[in-house]
C-alpha positions as CSV (number, residue, x, y, z in Angstrom):
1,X,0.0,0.0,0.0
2,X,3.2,2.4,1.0
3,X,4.8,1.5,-2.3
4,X,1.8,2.7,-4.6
5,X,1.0,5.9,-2.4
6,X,4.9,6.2,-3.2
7,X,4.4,6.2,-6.9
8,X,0.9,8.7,-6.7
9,X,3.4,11.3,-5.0
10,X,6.2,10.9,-8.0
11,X,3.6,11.1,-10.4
12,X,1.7,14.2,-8.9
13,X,5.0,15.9,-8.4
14,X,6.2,14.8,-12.4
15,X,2.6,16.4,-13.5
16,X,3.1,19.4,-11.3
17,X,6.3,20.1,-12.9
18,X,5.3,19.6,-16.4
19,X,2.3,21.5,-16.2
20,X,4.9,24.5,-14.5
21,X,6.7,24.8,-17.1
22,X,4.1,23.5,-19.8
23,X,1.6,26.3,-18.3
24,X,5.0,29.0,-18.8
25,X,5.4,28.0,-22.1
26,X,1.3,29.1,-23.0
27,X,1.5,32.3,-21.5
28,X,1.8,32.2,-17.5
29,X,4.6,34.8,-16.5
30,X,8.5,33.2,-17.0
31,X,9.0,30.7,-14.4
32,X,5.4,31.0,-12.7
33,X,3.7,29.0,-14.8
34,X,1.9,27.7,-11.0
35,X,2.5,29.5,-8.0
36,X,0.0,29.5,-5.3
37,X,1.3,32.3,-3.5
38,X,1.6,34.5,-6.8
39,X,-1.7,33.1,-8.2
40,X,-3.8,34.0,-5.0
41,X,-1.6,37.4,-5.4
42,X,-3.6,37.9,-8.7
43,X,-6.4,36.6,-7.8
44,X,-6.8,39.4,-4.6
45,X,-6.2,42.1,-7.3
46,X,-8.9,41.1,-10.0
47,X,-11.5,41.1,-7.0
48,X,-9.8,44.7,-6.2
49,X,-8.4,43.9,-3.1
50,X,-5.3,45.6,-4.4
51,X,-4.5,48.5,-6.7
52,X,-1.4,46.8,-8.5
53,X,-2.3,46.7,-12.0
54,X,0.2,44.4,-13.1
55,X,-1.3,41.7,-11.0
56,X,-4.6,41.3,-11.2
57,X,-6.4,38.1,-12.5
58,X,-8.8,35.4,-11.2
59,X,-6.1,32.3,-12.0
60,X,-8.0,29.0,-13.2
61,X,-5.7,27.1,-11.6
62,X,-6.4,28.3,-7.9
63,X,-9.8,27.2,-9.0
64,X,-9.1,24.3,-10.7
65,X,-6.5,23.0,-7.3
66,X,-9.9,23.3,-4.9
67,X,-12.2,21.8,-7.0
68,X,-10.3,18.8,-8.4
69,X,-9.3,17.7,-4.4
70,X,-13.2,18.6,-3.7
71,X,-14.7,16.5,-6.7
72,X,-12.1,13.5,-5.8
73,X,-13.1,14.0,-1.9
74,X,-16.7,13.6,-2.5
75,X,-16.3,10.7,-4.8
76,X,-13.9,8.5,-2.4
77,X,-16.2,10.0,0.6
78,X,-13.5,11.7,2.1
79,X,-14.9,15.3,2.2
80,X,-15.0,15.5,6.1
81,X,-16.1,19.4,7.3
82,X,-13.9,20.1,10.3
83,X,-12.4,22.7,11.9
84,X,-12.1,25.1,14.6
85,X,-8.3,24.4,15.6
86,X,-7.0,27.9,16.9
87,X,-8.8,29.9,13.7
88,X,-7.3,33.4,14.6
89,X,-3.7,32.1,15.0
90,X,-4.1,30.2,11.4
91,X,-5.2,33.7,9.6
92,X,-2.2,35.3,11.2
93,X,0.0,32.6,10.1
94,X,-1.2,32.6,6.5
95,X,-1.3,36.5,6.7
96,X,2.8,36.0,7.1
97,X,3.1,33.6,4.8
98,X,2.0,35.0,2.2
99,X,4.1,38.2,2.8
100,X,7.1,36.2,3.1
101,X,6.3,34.9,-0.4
102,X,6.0,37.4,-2.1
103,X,9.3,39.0,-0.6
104,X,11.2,36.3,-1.9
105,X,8.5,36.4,-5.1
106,X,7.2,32.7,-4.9
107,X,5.8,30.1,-2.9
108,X,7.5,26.1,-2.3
109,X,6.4,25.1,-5.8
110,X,7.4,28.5,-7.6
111,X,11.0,27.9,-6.1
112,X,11.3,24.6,-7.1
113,X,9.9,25.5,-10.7
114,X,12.7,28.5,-10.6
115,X,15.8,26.3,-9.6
116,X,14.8,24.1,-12.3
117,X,15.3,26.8,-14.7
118,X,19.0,27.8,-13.5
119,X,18.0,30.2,-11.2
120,X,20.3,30.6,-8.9
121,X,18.4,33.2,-6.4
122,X,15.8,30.2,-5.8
123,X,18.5,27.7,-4.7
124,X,19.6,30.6,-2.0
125,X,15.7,30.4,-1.0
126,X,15.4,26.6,-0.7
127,X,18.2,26.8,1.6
128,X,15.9,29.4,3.7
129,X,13.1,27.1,3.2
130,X,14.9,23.7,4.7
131,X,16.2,26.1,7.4
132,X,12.9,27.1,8.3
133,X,11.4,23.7,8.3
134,X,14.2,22.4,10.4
135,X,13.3,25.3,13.1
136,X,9.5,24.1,13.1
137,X,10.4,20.8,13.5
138,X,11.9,21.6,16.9
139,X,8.7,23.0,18.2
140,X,7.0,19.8,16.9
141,X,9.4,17.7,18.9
142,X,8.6,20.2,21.7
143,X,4.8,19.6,21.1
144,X,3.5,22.5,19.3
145,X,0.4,21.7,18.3
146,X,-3.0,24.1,17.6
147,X,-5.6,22.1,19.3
148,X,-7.9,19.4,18.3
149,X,-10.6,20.0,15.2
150,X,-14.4,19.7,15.3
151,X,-16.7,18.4,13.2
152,X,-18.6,21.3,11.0
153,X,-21.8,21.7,9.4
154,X,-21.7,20.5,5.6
155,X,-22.2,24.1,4.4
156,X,-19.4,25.4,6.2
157,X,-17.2,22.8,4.2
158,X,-18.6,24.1,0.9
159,X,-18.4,27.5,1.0
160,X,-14.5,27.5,-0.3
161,X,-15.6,25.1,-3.3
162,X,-19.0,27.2,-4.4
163,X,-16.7,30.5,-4.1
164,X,-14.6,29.1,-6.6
165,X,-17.7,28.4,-8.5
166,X,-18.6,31.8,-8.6
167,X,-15.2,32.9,-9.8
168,X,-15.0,30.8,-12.4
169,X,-18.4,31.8,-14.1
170,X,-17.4,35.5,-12.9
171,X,-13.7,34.7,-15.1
172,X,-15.6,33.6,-17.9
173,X,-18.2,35.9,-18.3
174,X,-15.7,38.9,-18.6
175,X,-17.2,42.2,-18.0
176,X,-16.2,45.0,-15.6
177,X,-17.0,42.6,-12.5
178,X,-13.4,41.6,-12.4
179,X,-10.0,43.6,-12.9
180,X,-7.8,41.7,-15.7
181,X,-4.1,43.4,-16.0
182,X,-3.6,44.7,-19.2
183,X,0.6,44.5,-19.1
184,X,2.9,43.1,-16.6
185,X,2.7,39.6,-15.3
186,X,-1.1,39.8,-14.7
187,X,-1.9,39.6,-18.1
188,X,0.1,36.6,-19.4
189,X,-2.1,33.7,-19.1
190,X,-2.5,30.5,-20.6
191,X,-5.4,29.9,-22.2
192,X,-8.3,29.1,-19.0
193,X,-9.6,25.9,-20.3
194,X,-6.4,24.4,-20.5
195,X,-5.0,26.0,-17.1
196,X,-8.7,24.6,-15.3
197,X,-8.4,21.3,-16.4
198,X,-4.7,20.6,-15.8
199,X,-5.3,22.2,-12.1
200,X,-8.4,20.2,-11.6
201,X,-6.4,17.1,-12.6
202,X,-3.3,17.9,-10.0
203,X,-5.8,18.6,-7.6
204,X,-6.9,15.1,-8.0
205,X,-3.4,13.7,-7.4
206,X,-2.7,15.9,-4.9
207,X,-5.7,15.3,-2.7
208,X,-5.1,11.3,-3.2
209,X,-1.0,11.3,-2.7
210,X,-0.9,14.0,0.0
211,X,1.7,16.0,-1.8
212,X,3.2,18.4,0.5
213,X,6.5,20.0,-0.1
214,X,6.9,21.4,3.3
215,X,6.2,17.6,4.9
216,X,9.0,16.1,2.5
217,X,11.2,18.0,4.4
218,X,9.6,17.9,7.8
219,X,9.2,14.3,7.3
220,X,12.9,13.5,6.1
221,X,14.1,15.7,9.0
222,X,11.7,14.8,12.0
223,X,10.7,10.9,11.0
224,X,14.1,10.1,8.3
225,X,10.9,9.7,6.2
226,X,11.9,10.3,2.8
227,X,8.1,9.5,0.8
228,X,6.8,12.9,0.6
229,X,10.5,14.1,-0.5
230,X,10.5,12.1,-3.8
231,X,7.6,14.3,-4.9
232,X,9.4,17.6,-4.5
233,X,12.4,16.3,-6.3
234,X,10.0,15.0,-8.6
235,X,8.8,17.9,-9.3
236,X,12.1,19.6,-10.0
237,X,12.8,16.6,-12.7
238,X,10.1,16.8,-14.5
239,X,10.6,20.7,-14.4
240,X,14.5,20.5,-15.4
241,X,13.5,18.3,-18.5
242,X,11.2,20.2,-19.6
243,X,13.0,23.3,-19.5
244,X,15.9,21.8,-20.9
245,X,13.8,20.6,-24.0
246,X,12.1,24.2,-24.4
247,X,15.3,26.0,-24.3
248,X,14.5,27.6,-21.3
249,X,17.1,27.0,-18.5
250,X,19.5,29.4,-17.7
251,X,22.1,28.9,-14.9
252,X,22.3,32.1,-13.4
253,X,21.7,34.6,-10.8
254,X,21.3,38.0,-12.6
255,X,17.8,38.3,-15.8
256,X,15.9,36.1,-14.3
257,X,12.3,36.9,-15.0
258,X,10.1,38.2,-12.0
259,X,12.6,37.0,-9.6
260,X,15.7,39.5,-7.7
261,X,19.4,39.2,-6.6
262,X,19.2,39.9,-2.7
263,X,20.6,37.1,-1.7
264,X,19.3,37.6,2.1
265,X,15.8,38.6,1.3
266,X,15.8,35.4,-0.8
267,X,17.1,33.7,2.3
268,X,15.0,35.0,5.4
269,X,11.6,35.8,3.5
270,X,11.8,31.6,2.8
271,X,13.0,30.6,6.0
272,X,9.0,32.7,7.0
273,X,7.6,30.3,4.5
274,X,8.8,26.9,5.7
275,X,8.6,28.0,9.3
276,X,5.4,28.9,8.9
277,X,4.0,26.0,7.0
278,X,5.3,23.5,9.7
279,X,3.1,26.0,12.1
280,X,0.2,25.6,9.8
281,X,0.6,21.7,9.5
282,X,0.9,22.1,5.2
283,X,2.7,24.3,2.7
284,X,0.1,26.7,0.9
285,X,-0.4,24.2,-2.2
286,X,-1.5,21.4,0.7
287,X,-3.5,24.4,2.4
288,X,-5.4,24.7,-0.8
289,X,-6.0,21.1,-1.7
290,X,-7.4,20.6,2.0
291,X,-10.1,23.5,1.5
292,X,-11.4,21.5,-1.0
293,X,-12.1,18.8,1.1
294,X,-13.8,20.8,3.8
295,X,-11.4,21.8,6.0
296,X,-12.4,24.8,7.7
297,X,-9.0,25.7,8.8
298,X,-7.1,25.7,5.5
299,X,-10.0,27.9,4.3
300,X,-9.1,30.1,7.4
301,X,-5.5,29.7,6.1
302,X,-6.5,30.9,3.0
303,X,-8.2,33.8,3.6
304,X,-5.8,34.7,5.4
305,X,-3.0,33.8,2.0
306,X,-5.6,36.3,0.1
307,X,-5.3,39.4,2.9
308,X,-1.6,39.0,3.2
309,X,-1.2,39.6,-0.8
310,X,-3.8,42.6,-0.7
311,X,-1.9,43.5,2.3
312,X,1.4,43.0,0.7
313,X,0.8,45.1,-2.6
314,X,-1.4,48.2,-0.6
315,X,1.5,48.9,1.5
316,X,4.7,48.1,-1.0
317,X,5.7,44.8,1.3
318,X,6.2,42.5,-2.0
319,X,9.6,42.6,-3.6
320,X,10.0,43.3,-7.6
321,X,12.5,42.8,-10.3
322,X,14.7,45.1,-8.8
323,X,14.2,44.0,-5.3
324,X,13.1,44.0,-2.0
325,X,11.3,47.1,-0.3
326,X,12.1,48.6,3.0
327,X,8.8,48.2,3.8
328,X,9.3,44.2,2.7
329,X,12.2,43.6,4.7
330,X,10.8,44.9,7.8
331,X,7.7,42.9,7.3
332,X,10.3,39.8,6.9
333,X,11.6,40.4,10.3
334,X,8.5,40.9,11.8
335,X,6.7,37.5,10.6
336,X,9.6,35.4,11.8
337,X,8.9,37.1,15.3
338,X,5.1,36.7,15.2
339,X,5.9,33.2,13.8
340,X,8.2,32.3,17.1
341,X,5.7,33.9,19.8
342,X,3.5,31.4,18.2
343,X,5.5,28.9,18.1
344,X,6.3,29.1,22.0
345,X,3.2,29.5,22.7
346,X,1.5,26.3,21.7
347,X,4.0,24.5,22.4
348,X,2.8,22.0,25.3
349,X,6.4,21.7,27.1
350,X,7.2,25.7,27.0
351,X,3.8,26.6,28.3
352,X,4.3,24.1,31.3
353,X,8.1,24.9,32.0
């Protein structure tokens, strides 16, 4: 049973790779061609939660991620409304997560889609990222946890699925109802019917394999567990060949699209994300494919991904092209700290030293 769970994660992570790049090469922005932290980005500027015209589109494959894990869910009877582990604290923690990711300019899966295209600045984050899982791991060990879950109504469970309902028909009627970018990376999309369906088929996979690149690290570090691992490095595999085949891989730091050259704001902005997602119990890709099977909390966690981006781009927190704000940096600093008060907090042994 292990051994063919083992071969669902490979082949979620080879599909989420291919359709990365694949996605990239119909129009999503260089190297982004799925990010969930940009995507939700773009998504919180088409419904004018932000004024950054360069990103601002509902992405299909935000919607098609929620309803592919919510259509397989309901089929296998596995769509299980529960919630009401520490709401608040998982809103703040997806707040910070978000801004993180958006300092370094990606999420897990956009850094893993970026070092398979030679960019160097993204290999600097991963380090971050393993550094920041390692850190949560202690405060699992120490026996942080955010409370037990309850079982919810039904509707609760379905609100996250029917909004992305509504998005989808709102995406597809067009009209004034939605902000589209008309330059910048906002407006280069692959065509929606192709971007749905490939999302709705990884969010089948990833709802049945339990792809999580945060728990291939916390996993390998915390349990010398290396089955959720193979997915993330299959996902770079499938990535690197791909780009290799398109032409697209270049091995280098500096004109690398949408991404910048700090290496420490590439370093501690990802060290927020892999912190943070051991806090939450699931990187944001996992977050999303559990909101589709009724978890209220992920759906807290989300809401709290879409504030953080609004937040992020109101206030000049996300980095650019030519790198991080002040405003960003400060913002870095200050989730790390929110994300160790937490930490300490729940944790069972601190609070009863």
């Amino acid at each position: 049973m292990k051994k063919k769970n083992l071969i669902l994660v490979v082949v979620t992570g080879l599909a989420l790779g291919a359709a990365g790049v694949g996605l990239m090469l119909l129009g999503n922005p260089g190297n982004m061609g799925f990010c969930i932290a940009c995507f939700i980005r773009d998504t919180a500027g088409a419904l004018k939660l932000h004024t950054a015209g360069v990103v601002q589109y509902v992405r299909p494959e935000i919607i098609g991620l929620i309803l592919g894990a919510f259509l397989i869910s309901i089929v296998k009877k596995e769509f299980k409304p529960r919630g009401g582990s520490a709401p608040l604290t998982r809103f703040m923690l997806g707040f910070f997560v978000m801004i993180s990711a958006l300092v370094f300019l990606g999420c897990p899966l956009r850094m893993v889609l970026r070092m398979a295209a030679g960019d160097l600045n993204a290999w600097v984050g991963l380090i971050g990222f393993i550094v920041g899982v390692f850190v949560g791991v202690q405060f699992l060990k120490n026996g942080y946890s955010l409370g037990r879950t309850y079982k919810k109504n039904v509707l609760e469970g379905l609100a996250m699925p029917a909004i992305q309902v509504v998005l989808l028909i709102a995406l597809i009627a067009g009209g004034s109802l939605l902000a589209v970018s008309t330059e910048g990376p906002g407006s280069m999309q692959a065509p929606i019917w192709i971007a749905l369906l490939l999302a709705l088929v990884i969010g089948v996979l990833a709802q049945r394999s339990r792809l999580c690149q945060m728990g291939g690290f916390r996993d390998l570090i915390m349990l010398k567990d290396p089955h959720l691992f193979w997915g993330g490095l299959a996902i770079f595999v499938a990535a690197l060949i791909f780009n290799l085949a398109a032409s697209k891989f270049n091995l280098s730091f500096a004109d690398q699209p949408i991404a910048h050259t700090e290496w420490l704001w590439n370093l501690l902005p990802m060290v927020g994300v892999g912190f943070g997602s051991v806090l939450l119990g699931g990187c944001p890709m996992r977050q999303l494919v559990l909101s589709g099977t009724g978890n209220i909390d992920s759906t807290i966690t989300l809401i709290g991904f879409l504030v953080g981006a609004a937040f992020s781009h109101n206030f000049s927190l996300a980095s650019s092209a030519a790198g991080s704000t002040p405003g960003g940096r400060i913002a870095t600093i200050v989730s790390l700290v929110v994300m160790l008060i937490i930490g300490f907090a729940y944790s069972k042994k601190s609070a009863n030293a």
